[in-house]
N, C-alpha and C positions, 0 to 999 in steps of 0.2 A: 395552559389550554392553547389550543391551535384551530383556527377556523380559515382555510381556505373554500372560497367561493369564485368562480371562474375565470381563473390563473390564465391568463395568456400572455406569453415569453417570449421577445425575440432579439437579438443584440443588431439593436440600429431599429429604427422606425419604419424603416422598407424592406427589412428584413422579414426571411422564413420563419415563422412561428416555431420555437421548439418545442415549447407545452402550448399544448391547447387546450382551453376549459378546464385548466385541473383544480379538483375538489377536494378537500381533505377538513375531516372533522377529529380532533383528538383533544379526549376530555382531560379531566387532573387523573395523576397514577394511569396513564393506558401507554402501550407502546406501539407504536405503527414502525411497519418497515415496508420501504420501498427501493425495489430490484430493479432491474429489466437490466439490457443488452449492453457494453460497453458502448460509449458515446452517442446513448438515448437521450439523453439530456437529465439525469438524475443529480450531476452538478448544476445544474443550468434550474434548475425548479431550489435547490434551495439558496443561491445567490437570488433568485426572484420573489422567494418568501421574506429574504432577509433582507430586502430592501437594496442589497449591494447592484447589482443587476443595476436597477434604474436609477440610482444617486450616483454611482464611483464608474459604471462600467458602458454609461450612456445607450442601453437598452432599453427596450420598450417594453412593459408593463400594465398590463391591463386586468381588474379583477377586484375584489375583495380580500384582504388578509388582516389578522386579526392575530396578533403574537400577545399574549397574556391582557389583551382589552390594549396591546398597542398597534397601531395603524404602520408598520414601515413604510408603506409608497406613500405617506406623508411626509414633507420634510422636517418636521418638527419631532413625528413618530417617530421617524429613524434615526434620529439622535439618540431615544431610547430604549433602543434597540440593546443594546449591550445592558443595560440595568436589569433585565428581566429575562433573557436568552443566553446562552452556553453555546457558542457556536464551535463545531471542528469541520476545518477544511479539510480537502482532498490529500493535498500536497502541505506538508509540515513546514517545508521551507518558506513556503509563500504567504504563512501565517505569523511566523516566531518574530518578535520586532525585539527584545533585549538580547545583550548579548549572552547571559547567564541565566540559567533557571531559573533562583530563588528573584532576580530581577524583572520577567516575566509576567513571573505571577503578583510581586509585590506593584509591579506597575498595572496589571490588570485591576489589584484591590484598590490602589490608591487613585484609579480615574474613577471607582464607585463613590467613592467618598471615606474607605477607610485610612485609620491614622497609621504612619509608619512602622510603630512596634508593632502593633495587633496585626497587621496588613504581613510581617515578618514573619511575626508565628503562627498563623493561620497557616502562610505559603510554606513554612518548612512541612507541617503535619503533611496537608496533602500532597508535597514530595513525594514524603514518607509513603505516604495508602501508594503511593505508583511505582513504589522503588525507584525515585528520582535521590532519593536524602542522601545519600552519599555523592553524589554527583551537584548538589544545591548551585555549588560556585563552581563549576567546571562553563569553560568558554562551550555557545552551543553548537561550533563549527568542530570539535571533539567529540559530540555524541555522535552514535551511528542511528542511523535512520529510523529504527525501532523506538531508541529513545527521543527522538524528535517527536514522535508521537505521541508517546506520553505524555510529554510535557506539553502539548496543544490539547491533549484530552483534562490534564491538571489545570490550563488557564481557563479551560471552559467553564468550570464547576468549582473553582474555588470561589465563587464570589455567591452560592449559590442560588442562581437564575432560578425561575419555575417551567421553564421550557428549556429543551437540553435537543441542541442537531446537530447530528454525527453525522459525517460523510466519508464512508469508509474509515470507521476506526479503528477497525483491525488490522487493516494495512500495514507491513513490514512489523507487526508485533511475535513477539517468541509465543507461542503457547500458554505459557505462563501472565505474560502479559494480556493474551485474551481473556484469561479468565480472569482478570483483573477487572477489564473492563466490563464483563456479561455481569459480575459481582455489584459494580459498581450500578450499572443499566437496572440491573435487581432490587438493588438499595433507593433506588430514586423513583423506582415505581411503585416502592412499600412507603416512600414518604412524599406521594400524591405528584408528584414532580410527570410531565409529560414529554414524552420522548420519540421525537422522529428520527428513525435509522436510515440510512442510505448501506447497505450491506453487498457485497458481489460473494457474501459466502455466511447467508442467512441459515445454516444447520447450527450455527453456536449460539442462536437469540432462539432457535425454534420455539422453545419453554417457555418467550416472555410474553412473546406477541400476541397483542389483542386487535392487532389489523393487520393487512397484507396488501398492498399496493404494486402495480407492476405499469412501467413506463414502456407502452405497445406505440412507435414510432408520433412520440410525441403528447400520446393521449393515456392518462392515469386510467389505468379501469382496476380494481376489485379486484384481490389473487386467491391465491389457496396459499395454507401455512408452508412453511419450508417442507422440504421432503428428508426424510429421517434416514435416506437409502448414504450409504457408505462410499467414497472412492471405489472403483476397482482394483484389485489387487492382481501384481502380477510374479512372476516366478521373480526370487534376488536372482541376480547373474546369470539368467536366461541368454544375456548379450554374453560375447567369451570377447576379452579383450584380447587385440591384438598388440603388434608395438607402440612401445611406452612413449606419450608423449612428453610426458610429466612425472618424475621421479626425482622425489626430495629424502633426503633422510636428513635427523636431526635440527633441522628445522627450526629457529626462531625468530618470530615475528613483532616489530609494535612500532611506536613513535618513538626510539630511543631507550624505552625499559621494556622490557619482555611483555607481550601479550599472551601470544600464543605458541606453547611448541609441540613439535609433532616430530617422534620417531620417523615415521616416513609415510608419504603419502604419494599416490602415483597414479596415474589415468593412463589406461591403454586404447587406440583408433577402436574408434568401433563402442567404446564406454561413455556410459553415463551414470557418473558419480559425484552423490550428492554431500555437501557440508550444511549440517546441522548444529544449532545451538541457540543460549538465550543471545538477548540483545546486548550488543557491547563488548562479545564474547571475540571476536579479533577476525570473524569469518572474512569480512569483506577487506580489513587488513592481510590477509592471507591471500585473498585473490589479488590485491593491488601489488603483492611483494612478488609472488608468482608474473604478473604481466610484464615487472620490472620497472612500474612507478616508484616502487619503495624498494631500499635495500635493503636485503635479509639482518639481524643482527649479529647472525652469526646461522653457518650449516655446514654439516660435511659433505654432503652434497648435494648438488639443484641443477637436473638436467630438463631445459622445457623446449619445445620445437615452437615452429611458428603461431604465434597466441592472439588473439582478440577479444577483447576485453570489455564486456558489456556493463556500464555500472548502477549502480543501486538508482541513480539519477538518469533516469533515462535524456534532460536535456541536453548531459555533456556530453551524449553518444552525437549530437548534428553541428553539421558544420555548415547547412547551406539552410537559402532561407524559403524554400517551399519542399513540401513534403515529396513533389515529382524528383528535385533534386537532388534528395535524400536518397530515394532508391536509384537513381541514375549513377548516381556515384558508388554507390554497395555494389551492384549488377556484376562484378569481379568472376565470381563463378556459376552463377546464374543467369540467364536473362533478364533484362528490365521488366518484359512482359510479366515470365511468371513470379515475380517481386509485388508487382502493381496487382495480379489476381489473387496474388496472398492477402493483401491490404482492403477490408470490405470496405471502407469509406474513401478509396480512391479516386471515385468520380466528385462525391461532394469537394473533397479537399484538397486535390490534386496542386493547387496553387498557393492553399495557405502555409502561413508562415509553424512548423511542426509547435513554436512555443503558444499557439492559439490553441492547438487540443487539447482533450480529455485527457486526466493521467492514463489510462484505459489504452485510449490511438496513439499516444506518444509510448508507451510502456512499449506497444504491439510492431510499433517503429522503427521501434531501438533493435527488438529480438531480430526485425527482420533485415534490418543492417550488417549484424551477427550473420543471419544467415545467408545474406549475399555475396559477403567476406569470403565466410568457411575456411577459416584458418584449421593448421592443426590440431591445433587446442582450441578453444573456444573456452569461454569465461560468464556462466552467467551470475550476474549478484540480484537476487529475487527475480527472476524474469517473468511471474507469474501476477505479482501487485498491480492489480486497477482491471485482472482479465474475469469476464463473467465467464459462465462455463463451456461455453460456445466458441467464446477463443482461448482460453484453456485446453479445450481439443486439439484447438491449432496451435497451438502454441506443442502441445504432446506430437504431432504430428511432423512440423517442422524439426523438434529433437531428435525423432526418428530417423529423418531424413540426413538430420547430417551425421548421424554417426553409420548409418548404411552407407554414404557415402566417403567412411572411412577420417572422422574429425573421431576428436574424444571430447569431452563433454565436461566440466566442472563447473558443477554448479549449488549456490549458497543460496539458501529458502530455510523460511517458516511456515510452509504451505506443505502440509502432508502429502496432499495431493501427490505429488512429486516424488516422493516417496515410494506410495504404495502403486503409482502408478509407470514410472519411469525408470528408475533407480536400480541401475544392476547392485553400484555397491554403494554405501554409507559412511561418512566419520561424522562425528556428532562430539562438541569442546565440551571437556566434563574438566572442572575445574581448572582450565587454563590449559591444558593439555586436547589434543586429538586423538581420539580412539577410533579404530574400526569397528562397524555393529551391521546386527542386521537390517537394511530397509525399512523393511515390511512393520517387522517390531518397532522401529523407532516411530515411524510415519504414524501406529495404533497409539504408540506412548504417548506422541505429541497431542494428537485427539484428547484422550485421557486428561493429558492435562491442562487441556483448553477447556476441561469443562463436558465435553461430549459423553454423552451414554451409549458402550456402545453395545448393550443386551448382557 
């Protein structure tokens, strides 16, 4: 059970309120989800449910909360905080404190109070449910992004809390793995369990929810369920590639054993093409080996032109410590101006430091670094994680622009979207191997298997 009663948020005591009067009532077995705008404050309302906000992060808190009969903005309540809540951060990295899986989780159980063994095998099963078990003992600076997720949606729920807060946790997951989690969201609302979403791509929960919340410049009000309407779809290869920036054949990729190989794979000026696959599957090793982080382990050939390389981590794209600095330095083929009118939170933030944003404004940072570059290649790895659908536009938009402007495009996602809306051409890893496919079909497939009905 969850009873918020009027929630008021702000980091620092003289600080701008981010949630104002926010309400929220969520009984046993109900799901609520709440959306709104990239850097609305929908991270900032559940660090201030959960107590973190006013104990760790010296923000100010004002209101009533109520997590399973526990009080967080008490100091005594927020200690038990974790005995009865399931909590998933935004950002994976900034959560995982073991360094291995099965260690994670067995330290998750063993600060409840369970004993060693039971605490073992508990942690293995739910590996298991996540497709983590094969990976138990793998260091967690080895998983890719995808499955750093998991495994903070596994620490959540293995201890099993009676209140479960996700904050984007579909973020950087394969398809596969979404429906893992919509499964899992299913399962804990058949066994009375109450569940607050933070969603930027509420169509794969549409079927759970028994509430809808949407964060309107600080203030929660009351939505409508998700809307059932599809991506749009565009022509495959409507774009005609020009010359090759990027042409590999034979192709293999990993940390020393083979991940990933590819007959050949190539981007032409003027292309955007997309790599598709589950998580782990070697996509973003493939773009690191391409930028020339990582050596090939072997190719017959690998011709790339000038590249820039946006990664999964949008932190390690900044070099400087205010967001003004960020686009001053990108500004290479663009002006600073239209960099700054890209960026809607420019007047708020113009001075902070980019690691105080939203994964959301740092995501939308990163791309626009990318685009102020404008190499011949461009590289993106998920460039779409933390965008609501408003800068997803822009985000499509900006794509456009630089391949009209004669860049090619390579880009790794688990975001259909991107697909069905961008994507001249496709490769998608099918068993360790890349293949070319169509778009269109894979971006409907990926749907499909996230769970989506699509008529």
């Amino acid at each position: 059970m969850l009873r918020v009663e009027g929630l008021t948020a702000s980091y620092g005591i003289d600080g701008n309120p981010v949630i104002k009067s926010a309400g929220i009532e969520l009984g046993d077995g109900e799901v609520a989800l709440v959306t709104g705008p990239s850097g609305s404050g929908k991270t900032t309302l559940v660090l201030a449910i959960t107590g973190v906000l006013k104990h760790l992060l010296n923000g100010h808190v004002s209101g009533r909360v109520s997590l399973d009969g526990v009080n967080p903005l008490d100091p005594h309540g927020f200690r038990r905080v974790p005995l009865v809540t399931g909590v998933v951060l935004q950002d994976p990295d900034r959560q995982i404190a073991m360094p291995t899986p099965l260690d994670e989780l067995v330290f998750t159980l063993e600060n409840v109070g369970y004993e060693t063994t039971v605490a073992v095998e508990k942690s293995r099963k739910v590996l298991e449910f996540f497709g983590l078990g094969a990976k138990a003992n793998e260091h967690v600076e080895n998983l890719s992004l995808g499955e750093k997720r998991r495994l903070t949606i596994a620490s959540a729920v293995v201890h099993d809390p009676g209140l479960l807060i996700l904050d984007e946790p579909t973020a950087s997951l394969d398809p596969w793995g979404v429906k893992s989690v919509v499964d899992f969201v299913e399962k804990a609302r058949r066994m009375g369990l109450s569940v607050l979403l933070v969603e930027h791509k509420p169509l794969f929960f549409r079927d759970l929810t028994d509430k809808v919340y949407r964060i309107e410049k600080g203030v929660l009000v009351d939505s409508q369920p998700p809307s059932t309407g599809l991506p749009e779809q565009r022509p495959a290869g409507s774009r005609e590639g020009g010359e090759l920036v990027l042409e590999a054949e034979d192709l293999v990729v990993g940390y020393g054993e083979p991940v990933l190989r590819t007959d050949s794979i190539s981007v032409g000026r003027g292309e955007v093409v997309v790599v598709a696959g589950p998580n782990g599957s070697g996509k973003t090793t493939l773009l690191k080996t391409i930028a020339g982080f990582l050596k090939p382990i072997s190719y017959k050939k690998i011709k790339v032109k000038r590249a820039f390389y946006v990664p999964q981590h949008p932190d390690f794209t900044f070099i400087h410590r205010t967001v003004e600095g960020e686009l001053r330095d990108a500004a290479r083929s663009v002006a600073f101006g239209e960099l700054a009118s890209m960026y809607p939170w420019f007047d708020q933030v113009r001075r902070r430091n980019p690691f105080t944003l939203s994964h959301g404004q740092r995501r939308w940072l990163a791309n626009l670094v990318a685009y102020g570059y404008s190499r011949d290649l461009i590289l993106l790895d998920e460039p779409s994680t933390g965008l609501d659908d408003v800068m997803f536009g822009e985000l499509a938009r900006a794509v456009r622009a630089l391949a009209e402007r004669g860049a090619g495009l390579l880009v790794s996602t688990h975001d259909p979207r991107l697909l069905l809306e961008l994507a001249d051409r496709a490769y998608f890893v099918d068993g360790g191997r890349l293949r070319e496919v169509d778009p269109v079909w894979l971006g409907l497939e990926m749907l499909r298997a996230a769970g989506v009905r699509l008529g």
